[in-house]
C-alpha positions as CSV (number, residue, x, y, z in Angstrom):
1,X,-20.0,0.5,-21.5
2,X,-19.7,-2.0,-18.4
3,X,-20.0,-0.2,-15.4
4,X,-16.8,0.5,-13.2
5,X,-15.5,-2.4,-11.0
6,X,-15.8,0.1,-7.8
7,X,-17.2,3.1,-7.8
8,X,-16.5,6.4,-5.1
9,X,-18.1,9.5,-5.3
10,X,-17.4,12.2,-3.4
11,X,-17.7,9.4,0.0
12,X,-17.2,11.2,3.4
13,X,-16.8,8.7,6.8
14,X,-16.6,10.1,10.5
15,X,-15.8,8.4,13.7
16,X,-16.6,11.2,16.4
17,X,-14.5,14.0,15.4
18,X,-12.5,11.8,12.8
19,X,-13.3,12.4,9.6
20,X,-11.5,8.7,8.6
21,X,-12.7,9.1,4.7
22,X,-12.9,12.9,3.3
23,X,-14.7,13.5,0.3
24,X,-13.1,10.1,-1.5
25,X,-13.4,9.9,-5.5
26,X,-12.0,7.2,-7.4
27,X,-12.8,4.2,-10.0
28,X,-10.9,1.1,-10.1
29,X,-11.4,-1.1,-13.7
30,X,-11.3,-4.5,-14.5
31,X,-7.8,-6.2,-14.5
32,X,-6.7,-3.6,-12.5
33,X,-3.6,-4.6,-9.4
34,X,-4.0,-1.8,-7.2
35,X,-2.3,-0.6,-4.1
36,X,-3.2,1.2,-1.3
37,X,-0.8,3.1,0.2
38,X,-0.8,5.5,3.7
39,X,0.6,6.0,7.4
40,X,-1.4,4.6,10.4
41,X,-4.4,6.6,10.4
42,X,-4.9,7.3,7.1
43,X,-8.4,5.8,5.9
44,X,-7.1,2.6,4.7
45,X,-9.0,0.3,6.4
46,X,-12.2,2.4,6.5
47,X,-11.6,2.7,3.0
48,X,-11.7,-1.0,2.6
49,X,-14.8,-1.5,5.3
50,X,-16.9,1.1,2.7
51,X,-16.1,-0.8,-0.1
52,X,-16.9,-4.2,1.1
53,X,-20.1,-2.8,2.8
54,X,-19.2,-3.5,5.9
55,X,-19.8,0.2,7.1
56,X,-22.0,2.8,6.0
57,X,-20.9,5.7,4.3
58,X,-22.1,9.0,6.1
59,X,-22.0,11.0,2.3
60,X,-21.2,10.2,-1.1
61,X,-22.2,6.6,-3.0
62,X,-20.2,3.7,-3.0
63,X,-20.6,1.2,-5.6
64,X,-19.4,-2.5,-6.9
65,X,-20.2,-3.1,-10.5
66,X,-22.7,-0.7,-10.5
67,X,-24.7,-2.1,-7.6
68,X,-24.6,-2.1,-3.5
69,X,-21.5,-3.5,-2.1
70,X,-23.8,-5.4,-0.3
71,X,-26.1,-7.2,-3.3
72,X,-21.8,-7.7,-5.7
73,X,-20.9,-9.2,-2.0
74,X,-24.0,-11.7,-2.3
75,X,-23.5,-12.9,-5.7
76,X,-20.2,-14.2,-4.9
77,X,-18.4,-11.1,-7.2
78,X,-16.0,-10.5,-4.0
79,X,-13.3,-12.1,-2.6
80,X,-11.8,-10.5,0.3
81,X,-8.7,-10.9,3.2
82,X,-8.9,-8.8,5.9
83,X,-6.9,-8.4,8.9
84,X,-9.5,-7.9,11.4
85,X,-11.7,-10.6,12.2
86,X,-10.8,-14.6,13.5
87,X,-10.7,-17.9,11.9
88,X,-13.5,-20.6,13.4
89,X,-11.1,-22.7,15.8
90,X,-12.5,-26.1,16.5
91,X,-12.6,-27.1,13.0
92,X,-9.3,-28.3,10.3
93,X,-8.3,-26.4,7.5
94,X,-9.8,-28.6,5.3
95,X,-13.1,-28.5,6.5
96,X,-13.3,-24.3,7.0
97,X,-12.1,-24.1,3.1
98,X,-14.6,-26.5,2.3
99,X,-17.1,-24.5,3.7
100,X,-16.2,-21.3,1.9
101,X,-15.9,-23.7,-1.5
102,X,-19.5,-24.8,-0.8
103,X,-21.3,-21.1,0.1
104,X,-19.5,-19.9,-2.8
105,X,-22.2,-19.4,-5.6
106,X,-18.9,-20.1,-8.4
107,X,-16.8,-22.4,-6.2
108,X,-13.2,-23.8,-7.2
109,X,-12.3,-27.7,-6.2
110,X,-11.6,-27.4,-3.3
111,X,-8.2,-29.6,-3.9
112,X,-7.1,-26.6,-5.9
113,X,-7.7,-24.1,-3.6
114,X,-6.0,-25.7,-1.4
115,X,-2.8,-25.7,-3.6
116,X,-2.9,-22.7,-4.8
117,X,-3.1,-21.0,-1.0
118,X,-0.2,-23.3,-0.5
119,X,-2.0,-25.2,2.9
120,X,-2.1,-28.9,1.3
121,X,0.1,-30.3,3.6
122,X,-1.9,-28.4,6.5
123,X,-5.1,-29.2,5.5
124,X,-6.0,-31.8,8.5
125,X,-4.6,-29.6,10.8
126,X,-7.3,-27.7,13.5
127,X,-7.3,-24.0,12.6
128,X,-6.1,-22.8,16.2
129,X,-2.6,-24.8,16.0
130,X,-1.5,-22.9,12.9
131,X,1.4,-20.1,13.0
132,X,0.6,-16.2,12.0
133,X,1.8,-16.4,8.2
134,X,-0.3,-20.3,8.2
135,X,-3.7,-18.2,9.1
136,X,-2.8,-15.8,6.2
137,X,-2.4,-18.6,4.0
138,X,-6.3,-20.1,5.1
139,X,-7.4,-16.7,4.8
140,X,-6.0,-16.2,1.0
141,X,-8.1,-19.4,0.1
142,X,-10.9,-18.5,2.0
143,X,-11.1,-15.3,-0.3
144,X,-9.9,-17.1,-3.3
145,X,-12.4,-20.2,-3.1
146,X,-14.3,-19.4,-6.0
147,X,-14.2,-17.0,-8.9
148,X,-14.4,-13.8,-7.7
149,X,-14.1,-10.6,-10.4
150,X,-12.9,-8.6,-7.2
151,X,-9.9,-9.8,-4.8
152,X,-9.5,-7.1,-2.2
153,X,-6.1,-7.8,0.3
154,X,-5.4,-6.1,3.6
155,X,-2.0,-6.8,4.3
156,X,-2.6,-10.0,2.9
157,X,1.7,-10.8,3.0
158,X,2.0,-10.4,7.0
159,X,3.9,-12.7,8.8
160,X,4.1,-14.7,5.6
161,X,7.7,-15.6,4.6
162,X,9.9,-15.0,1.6
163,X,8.8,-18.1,-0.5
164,X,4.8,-17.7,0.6
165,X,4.9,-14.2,-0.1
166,X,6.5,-14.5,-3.6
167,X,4.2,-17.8,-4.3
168,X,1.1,-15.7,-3.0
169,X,2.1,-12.6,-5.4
170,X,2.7,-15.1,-8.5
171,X,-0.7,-16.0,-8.0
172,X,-2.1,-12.5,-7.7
173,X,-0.6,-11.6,-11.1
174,X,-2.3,-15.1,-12.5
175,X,-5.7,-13.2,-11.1
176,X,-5.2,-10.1,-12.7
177,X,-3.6,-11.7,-15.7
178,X,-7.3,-13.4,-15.5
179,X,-9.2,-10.0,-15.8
180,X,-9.9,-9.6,-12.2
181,X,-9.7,-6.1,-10.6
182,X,-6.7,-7.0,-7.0
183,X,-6.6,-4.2,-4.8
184,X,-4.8,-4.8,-1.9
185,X,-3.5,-2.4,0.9
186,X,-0.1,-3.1,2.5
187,X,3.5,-1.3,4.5
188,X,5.7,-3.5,1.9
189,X,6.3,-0.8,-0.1
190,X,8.7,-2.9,-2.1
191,X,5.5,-5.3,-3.0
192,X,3.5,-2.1,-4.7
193,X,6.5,-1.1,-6.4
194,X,6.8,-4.5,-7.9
195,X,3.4,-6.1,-7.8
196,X,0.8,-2.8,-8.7
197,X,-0.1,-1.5,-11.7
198,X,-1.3,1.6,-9.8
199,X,-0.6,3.1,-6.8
200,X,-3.0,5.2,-4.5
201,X,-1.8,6.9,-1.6
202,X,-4.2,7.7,1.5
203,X,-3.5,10.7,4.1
204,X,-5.8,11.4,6.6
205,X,-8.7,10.1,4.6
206,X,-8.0,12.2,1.4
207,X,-6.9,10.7,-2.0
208,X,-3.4,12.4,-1.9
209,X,-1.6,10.5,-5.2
210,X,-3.1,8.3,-7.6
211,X,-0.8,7.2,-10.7
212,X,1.7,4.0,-11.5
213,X,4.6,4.1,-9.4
214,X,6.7,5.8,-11.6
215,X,4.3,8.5,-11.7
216,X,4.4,8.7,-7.9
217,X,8.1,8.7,-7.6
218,X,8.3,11.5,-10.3
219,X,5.5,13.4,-8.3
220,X,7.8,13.4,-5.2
221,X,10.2,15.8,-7.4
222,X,13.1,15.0,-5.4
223,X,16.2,12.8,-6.2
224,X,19.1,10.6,-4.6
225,X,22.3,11.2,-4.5
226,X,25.1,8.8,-2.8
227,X,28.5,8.6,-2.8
228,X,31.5,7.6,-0.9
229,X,34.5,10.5,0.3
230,X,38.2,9.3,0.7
231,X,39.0,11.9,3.2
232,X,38.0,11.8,6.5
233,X,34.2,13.2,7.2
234,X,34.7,15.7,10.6
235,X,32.4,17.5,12.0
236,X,33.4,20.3,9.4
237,X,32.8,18.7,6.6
238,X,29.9,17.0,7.9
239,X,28.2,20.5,8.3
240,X,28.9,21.3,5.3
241,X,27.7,18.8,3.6
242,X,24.2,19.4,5.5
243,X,24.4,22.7,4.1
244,X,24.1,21.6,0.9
245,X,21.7,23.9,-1.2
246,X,18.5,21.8,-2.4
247,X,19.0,18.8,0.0
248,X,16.1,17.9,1.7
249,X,17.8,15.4,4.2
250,X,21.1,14.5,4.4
251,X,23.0,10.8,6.0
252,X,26.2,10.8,6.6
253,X,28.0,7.9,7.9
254,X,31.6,9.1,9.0
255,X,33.2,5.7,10.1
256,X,32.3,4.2,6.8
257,X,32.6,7.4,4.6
258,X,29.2,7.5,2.9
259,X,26.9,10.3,1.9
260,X,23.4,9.6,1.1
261,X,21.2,12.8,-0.4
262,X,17.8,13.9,-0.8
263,X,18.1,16.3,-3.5
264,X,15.4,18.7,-5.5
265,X,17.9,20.1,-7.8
266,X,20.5,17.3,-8.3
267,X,23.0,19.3,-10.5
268,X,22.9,22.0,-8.3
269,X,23.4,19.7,-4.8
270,X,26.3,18.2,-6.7
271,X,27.9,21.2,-8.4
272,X,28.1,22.4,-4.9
273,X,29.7,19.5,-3.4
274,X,32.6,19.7,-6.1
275,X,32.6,23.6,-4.8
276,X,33.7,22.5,-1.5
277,X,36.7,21.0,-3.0
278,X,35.3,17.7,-2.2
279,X,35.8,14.4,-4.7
280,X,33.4,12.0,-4.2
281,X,33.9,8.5,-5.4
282,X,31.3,6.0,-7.0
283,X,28.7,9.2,-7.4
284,X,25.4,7.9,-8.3
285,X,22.0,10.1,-9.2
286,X,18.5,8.0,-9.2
287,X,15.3,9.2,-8.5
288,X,13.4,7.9,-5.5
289,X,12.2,4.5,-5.1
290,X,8.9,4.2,-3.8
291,X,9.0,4.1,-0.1
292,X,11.5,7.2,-0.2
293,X,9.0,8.8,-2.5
294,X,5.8,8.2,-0.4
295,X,7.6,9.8,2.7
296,X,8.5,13.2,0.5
297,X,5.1,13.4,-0.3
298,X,3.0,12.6,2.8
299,X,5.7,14.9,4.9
300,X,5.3,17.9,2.6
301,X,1.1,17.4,3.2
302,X,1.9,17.0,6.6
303,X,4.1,20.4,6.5
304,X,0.9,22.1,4.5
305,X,-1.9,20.9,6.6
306,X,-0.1,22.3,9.5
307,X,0.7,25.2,8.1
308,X,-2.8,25.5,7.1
309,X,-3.6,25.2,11.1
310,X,-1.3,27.4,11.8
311,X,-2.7,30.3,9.4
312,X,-6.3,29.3,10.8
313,X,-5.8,30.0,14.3
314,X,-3.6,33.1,13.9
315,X,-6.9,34.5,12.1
316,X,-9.1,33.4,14.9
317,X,-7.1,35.5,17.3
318,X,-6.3,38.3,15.6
């Protein structure tokens, strides 16, 4: 059996009194799209700068393909497109792709990456005269110049716009459709929905979900309910409608006459809205897309963690 394409074990990273990574397991496989999912702060990046070797783990093994990330990096088995870092300025387009085409130990014509990045028409132009979603372009084809078995994205869709974005993720899925592993890490929730075969989801450096995105929205164990009331909503009935049993959060917008419902018992929610003696019209019941799904889950880990605290320091002094 072919070794994993990366490799966690038990992987611990510290900044100070940060613990940015906390005891990270996980295996990513060939042909794999992957997303990585989390708030600000919660070990995506460091997660990414383990895996590419760029930072040392303080315990645990990291590995690509069953070697260093270091010695896969070297033999031209990673592509990657980062956020951090800057683009060499006095040079054109053309001639800092070229460059990545000729280091690269399995290059691509460089006429083709070119076209594929979607920067043909840029590709005389110097590097420091191109707009923010331009750089992520050259950045894409610096980390797709030649044929890498790992692509790994940070925010790789920022400040592109709708057409790059949807030429850029077209080309991802020709990747993957290729056997190689994408893992890419992003706030356009709406791209891992539609883009990832699997979703995980960082918080504060611990592995908190890891399934497809169904999976993830089943896991949030909530569901939404909107609908529209004829009658005036007061201040009465927007109480009551707060009040609701099982509803996690509640949006009422009075001028319009809508109701939008978090829900963890959807018959019941409803049941008691009819109970009220209140009709709505054009009732629908869905489960969660993603984004409402990864809030429900990182805020009920937030709400146990602190509770955790809590329990912690009411020990200490008693």
């Amino acid at each position: 059996m072919s070794p994993a394409v990366v490799s966690f074990q038990n992987v611990n990273k510290r900044y100070g009194a940060v613990r940015a990574v906390a005891d990270l397991t996980l295996t990513l496989a060939p042909g794999e799209t992957v997303a990585l999912l989390g708030p600000n702060g919660a070990g995506k990046s460091s997660t990414l700068d383990l895996l590419l070797g760029l930072r040392p783990a303080d315990s645990g093994t990291v590995s690509l393909f069953g070697t260093t990330p270091q010695q896969a990096m070297a033999e031209g088995r990673v592509g990657a497109m980062l956020q951090s870092g800057g683009l060499m300025e006095e040079v054109r387009v053309r001639e800092l792709v070229g460059l990545a085409c000729d280091l690269h130990p399995n290059p691509y014509p460089l006429g083709q990456v070119l076209a594929r990045a979607g920067i043909t028409d840029i590709a005389d132009r110097m590097v420091n005269k191109l707009s923010g979603g331009q750089e992520q372009r050259v950045r894409f084809a610096l980390a797709t110049a030649g044929a890498n078995d790992l692509i790994v994205l940070d925010e790789p869709t920022t400040g592109m716009d709708v057409t790059s974005r949807q030429t850029f993720w077209a080309t991802m899925r020709d990747q993957a459709d290729q056997g190689r592993t994408v893992l890419f890490a992003t706030h356009y929730l709406e791209e891992a929905d539609a883009i990832a075969d699997r979703v995980l989801v960082l918080h504060r450096g611990r592995l908190l979900a890891d399934g497809t995105a169904a999976e993830i929205k089943a896991r949030a164990g909530a569901r939404r309910i909107s609908f529209a009331l004829e009658t005036e909503i007061d201040a009465v009935t927007a109480t009551a409608l707060h009040a609701l049993p099982h509803a996690s959060s509640v949006d009422v917008s009075p001028h319009a006459g809508t109701v939008r419902i978090q829900s963890h018992d959807a018959d019941a929610t409803v049941h008691a809205l009819y109970a009220l003696g209140l009709y709505p019209r054009d009732l629908e019941v869905a489960g969660l897309g993603l984004e409402q799904a990864f809030v429900a889950i990182t805020t009920a880990e937030e709400a146990r963690t602190g509770q955790e605290t809590r329990t912690a320091e009411e020990a200490r002094t008693a």
